[in-house]
TORVEXMAR-170445 format. One line per 3 residues: number of its first residue (from 1); their letters; for each residue x, y, z of N, C-alpha, C, O. Coordinates in steps of 0.001 Angstrom, whole numbers. Atoms other than C-alpha are relative to their C-alpha. Example, Ala and Ser with C-alpha at 12.3 -4.5 7.8 and 13.67 -1.06 7.14 Angstrom:
1 = AS = 890/-1190/0/12300/-4500/7800/900/1200/0/1936/1181/665  -820/-1190/-60/13670/-1060/7140/-770/1090/730/-261/2198/899 .
END
This chain:
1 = XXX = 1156/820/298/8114/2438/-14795/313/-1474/276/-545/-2080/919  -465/1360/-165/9944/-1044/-14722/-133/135/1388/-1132/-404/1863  -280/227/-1799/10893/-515/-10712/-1746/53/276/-2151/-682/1177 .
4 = XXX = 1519/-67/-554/6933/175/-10388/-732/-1499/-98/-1208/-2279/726  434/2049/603/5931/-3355/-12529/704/-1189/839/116/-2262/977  -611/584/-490/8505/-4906/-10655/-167/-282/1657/-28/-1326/2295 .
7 = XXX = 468/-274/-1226/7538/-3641/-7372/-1525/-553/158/-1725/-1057/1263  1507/663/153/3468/-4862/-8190/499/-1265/-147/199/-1990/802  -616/1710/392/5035/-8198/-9318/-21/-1034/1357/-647/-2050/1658 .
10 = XXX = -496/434/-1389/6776/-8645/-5791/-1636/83/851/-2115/-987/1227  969/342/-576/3564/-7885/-4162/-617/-778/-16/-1008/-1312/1021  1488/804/-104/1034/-9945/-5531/387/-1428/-470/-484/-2223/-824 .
13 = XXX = -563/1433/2/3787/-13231/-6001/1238/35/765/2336/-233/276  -1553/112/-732/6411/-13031/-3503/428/-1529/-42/1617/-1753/187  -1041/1054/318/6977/-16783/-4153/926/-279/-970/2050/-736/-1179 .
16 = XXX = -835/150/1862/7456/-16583/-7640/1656/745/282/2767/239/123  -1281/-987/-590/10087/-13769/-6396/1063/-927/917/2289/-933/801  -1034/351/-686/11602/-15609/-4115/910/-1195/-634/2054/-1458/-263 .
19 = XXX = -635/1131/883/12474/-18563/-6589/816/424/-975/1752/-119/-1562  -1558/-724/1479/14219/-16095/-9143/827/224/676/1794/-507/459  -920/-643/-830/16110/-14501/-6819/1461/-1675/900/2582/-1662/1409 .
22 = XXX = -845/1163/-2/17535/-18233/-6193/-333/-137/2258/594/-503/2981  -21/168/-1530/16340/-18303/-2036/-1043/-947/-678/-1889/-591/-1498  765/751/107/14718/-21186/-2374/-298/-1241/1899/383/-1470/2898 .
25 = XXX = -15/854/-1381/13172/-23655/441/254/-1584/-288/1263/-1807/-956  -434/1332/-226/13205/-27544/725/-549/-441/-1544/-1430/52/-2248  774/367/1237/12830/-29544/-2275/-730/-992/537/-361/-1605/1539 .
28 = XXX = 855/757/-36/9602/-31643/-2640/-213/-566/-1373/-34/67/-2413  1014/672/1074/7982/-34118/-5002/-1215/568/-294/-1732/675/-1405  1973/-967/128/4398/-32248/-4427/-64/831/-1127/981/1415/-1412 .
31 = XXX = 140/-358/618/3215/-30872/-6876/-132/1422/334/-419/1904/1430  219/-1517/-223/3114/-27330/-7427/-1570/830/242/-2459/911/-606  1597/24/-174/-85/-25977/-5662/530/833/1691/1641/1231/2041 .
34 = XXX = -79/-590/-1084/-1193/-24539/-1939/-140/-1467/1245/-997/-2264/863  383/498/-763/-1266/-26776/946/-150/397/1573/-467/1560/1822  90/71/-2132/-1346/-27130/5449/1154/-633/280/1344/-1837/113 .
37 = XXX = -952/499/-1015/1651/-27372/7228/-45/146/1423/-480/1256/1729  -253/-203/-1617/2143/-27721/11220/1024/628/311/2095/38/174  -1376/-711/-457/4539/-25324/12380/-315/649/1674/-1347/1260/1951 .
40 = XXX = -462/-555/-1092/5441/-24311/15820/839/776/913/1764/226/1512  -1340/-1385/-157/7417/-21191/17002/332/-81/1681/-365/-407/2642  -858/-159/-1269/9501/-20823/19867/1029/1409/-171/1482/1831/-1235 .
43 = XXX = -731/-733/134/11502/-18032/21101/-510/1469/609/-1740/1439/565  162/-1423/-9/11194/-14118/22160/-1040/-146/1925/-815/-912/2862  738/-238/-930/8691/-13278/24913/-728/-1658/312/-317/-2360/1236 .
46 = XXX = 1130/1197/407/6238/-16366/24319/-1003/321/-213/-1866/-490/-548  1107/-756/219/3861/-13807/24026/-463/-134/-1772/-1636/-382/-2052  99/360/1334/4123/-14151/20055/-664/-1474/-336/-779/-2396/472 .
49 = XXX = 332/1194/436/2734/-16822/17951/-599/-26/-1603/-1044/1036/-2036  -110/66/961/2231/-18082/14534/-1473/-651/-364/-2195/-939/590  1201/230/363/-838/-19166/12689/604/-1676/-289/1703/-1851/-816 .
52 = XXX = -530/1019/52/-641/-23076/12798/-1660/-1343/-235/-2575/-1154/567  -1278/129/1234/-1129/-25196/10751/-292/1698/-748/-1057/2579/-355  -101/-1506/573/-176/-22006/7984/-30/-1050/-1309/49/-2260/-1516 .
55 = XXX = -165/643/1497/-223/-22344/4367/1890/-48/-551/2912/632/-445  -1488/176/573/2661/-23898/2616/-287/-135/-1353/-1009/-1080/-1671  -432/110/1262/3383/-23105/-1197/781/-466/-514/1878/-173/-39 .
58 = XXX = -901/445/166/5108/-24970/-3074/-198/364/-1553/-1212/102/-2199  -747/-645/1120/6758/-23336/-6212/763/-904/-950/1415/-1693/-266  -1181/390/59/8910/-24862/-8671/925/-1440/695/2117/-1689/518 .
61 = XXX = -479/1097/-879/9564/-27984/-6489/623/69/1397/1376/-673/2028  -917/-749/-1364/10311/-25613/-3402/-1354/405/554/-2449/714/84  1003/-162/-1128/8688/-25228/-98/-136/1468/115/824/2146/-251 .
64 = XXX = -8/-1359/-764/7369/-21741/1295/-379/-177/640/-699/-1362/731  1261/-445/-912/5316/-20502/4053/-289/882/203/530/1787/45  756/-1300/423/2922/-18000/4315/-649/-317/2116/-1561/-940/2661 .
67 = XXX = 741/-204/-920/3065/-16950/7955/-619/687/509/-616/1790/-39  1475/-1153/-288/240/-15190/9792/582/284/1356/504/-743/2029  -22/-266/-1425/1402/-13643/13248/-669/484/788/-709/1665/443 .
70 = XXX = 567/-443/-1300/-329/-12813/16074/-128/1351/-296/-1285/1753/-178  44/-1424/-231/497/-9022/15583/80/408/-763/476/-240/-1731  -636/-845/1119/879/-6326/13567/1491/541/-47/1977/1075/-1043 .
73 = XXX = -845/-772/-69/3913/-5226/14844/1013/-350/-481/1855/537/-339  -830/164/485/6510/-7429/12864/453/1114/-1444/-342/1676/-2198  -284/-1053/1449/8085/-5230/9950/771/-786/-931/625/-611/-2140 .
76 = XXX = -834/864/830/10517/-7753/8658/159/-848/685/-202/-807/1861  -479/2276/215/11802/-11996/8531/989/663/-535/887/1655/-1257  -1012/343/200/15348/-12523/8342/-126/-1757/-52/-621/-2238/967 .
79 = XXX = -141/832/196/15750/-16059/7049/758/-542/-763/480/-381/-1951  -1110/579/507/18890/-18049/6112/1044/1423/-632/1592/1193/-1710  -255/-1082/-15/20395/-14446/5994/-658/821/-1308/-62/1573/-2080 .
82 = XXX = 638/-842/979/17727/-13151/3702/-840/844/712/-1128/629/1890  677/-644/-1098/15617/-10301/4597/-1400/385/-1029/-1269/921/-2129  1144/15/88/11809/-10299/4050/-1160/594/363/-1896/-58/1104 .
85 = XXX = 878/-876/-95/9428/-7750/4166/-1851/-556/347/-2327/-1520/-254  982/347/-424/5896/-7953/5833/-810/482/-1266/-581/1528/-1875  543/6/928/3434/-8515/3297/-1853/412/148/-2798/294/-633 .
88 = XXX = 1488/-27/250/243/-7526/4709/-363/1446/350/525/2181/782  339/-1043/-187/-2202/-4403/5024/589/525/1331/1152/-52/2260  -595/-774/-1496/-1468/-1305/7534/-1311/-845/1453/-2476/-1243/1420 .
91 = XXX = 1224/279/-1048/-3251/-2363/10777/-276/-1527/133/-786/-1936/1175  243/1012/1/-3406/-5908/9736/1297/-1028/805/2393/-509/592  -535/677/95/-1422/-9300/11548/983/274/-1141/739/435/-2337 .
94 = XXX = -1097/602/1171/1969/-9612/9964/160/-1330/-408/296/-2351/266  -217/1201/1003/2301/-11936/7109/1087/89/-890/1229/1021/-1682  -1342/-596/470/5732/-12493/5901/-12/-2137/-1084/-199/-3176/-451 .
97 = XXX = -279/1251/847/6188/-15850/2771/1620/-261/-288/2382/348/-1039  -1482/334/-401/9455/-17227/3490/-71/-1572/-224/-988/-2335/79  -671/1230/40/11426/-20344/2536/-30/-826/935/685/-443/1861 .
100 = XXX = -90/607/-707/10813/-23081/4438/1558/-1008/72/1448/-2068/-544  -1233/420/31/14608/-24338/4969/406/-1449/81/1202/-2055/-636  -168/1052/-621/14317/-27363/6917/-1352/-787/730/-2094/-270/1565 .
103 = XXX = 827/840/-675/12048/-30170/7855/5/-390/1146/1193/-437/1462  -272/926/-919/11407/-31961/11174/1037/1020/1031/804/725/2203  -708/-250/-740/14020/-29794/12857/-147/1374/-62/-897/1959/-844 .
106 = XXX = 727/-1404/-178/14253/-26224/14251/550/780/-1099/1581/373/-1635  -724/-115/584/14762/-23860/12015/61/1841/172/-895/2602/322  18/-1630/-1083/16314/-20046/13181/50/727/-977/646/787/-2052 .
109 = XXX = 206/-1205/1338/14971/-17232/11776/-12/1876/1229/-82/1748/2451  33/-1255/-444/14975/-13181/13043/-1352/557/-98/-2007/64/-1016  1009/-289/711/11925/-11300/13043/-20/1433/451/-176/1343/1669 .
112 = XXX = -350/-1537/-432/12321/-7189/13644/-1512/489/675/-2343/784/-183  1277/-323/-501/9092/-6258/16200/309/1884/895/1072/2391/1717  149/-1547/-686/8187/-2468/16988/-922/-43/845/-1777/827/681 .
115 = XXX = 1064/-33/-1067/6038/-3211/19805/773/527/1046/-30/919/1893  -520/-472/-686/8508/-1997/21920/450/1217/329/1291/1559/1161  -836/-1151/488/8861/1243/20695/728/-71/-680/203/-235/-1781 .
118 = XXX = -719/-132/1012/12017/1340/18899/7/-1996/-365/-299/-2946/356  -111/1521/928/12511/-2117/16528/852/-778/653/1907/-172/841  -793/737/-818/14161/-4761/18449/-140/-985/-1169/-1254/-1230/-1633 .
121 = XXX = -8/1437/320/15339/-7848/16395/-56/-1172/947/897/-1313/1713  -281/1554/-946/14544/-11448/18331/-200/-1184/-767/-1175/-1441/-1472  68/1544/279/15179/-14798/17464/-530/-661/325/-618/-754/1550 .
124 = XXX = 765/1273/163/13240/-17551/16880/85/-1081/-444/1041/-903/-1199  -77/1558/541/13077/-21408/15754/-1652/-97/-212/-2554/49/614  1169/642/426/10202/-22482/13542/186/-1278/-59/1350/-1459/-415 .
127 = XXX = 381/1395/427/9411/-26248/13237/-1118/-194/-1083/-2291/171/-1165  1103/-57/1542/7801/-26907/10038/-3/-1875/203/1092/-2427/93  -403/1398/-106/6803/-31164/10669/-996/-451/-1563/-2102/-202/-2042 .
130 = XXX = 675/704/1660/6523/-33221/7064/-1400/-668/297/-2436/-542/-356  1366/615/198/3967/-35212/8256/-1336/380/390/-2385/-258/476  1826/-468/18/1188/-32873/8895/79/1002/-1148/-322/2151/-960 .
133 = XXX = 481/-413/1389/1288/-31837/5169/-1392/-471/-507/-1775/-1640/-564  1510/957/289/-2306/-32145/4012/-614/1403/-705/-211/2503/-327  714/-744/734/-4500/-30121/1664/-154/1186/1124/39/1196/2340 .
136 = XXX = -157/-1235/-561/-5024/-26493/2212/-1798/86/358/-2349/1170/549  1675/157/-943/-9057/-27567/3545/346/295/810/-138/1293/1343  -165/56/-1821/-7133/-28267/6955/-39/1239/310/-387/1405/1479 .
139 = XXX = 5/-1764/-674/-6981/-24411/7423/-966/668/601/-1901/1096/-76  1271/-370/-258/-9167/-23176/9580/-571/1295/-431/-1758/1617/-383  988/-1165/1749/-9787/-20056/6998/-821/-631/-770/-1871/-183/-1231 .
142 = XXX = 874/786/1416/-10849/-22940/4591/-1557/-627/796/-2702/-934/463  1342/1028/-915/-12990/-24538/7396/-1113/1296/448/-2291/948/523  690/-720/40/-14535/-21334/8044/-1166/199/-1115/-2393/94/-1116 .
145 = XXX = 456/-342/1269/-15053/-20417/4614/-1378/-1322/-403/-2351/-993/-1081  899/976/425/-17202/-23817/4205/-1079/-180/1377/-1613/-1262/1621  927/334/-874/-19416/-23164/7249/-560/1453/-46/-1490/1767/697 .
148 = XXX = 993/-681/534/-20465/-20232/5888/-904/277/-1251/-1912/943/-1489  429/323/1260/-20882/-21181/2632/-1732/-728/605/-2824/-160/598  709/868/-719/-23013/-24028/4369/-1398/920/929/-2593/645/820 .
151 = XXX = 1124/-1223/-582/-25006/-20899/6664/-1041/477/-915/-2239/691/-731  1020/-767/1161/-26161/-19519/3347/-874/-572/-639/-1976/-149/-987  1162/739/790/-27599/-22064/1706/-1300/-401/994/-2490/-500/696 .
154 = XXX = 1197/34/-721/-29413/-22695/4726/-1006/896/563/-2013/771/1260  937/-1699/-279/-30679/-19103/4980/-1359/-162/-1035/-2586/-130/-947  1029/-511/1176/-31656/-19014/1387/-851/-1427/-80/-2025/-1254/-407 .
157 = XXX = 1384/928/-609/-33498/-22760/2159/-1225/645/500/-2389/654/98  1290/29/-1283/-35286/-21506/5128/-620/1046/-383/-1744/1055/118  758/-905/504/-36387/-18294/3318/-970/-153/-1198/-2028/456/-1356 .
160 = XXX = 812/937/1276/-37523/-20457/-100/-1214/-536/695/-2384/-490/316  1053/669/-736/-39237/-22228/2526/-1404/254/901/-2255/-536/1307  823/-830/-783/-41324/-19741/4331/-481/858/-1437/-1508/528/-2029 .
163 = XXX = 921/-423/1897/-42233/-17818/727/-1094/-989/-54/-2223/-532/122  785/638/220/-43979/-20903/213/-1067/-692/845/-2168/-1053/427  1259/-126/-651/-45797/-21620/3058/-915/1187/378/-2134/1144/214 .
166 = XXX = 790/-1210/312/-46883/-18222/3610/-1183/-149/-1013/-2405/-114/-869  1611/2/1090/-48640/-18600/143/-227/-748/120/-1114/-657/-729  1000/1071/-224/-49996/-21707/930/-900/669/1152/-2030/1038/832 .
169 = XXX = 652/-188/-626/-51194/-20707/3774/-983/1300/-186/-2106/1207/308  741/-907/335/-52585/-17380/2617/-1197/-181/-1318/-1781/683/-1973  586/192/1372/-54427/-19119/-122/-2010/-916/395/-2754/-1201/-543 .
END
């Protein structure tokens, strides 16, 4: 029963997890919260690629990132010789929340891809740069999310709005 609680735990806070476990990423002043980092991957085919900016968590006074890949086919992140399990649905982009190590400079991580058939590990260098830290709006999930918000109200406007001429006009 514990390994089960423990196992739900890890799912639905792998940062929190990753801060007990003592892998921690860069320390910050920021407050503890979600924000937008710029990151840029290099490495493997070039065919890969990372969701950019991605969200960066910050825990405890420690950096993460919560990256989104291109594919489904990652299974695991090796980072600073830790190893990190893909965190998202079957069928879905891999999303793996990993320690951000290092600022400003590259920083090499593994990532195990079965697109090849059998699992090939390849190396990579993320760049995570400090100064495009900025609220987690910049995301274009968040920017989505507020232009449909924005769609609706103008639905349920333009439908308020036609109700009422209708009965005017039918009157």
């Amino acid at each position: 029963m514990l390994t089960l609680v423990m196992l739900a735990v890890m799912l639905l806070c792998p940062a929190q997890i990753l801060a007990a476990e003592g892998i921690s990423g860069v320390k910050t002043d920021l407050t503890n919260g979600e924000y937008s980092i710029q990151v840029d991957l290099e490495g493997g085919s070039g065919k890969a690629s990372v969701s950019s900016p991605t969200l960066m968590l910050v825990k405890d006074g420690r950096m993460y990132a919560e990256l989104q890949w291109s594919s489904s086919n990652y299974d695991y992140m090796i980072v600073d010789g830790e190893k990190f399990l893909n965190e998202s649905e079957e069928g879905r982009n891999s999303v793996f929340t990993v320690p951000i190590t290092v600022l400003d400079d590259k920083m090499e991580v593994i990532a195990d891809t079965l697109a090849m058939g059998a699992p090939h590990e390849i190396n990579y260098t993320l760049t995570f740069y400090e100064d495009s830290i900025g609220s987690k709006g910049q995301l274009p999930q968040e920017a989505a999310k507020r232009v449909v918000a924005v769609a609706l109200i103008i639905i349920v406007g333009g439908g308020i709005l036609n109700y009422f001429v209708n009965k005017r006009n039918r009157c």
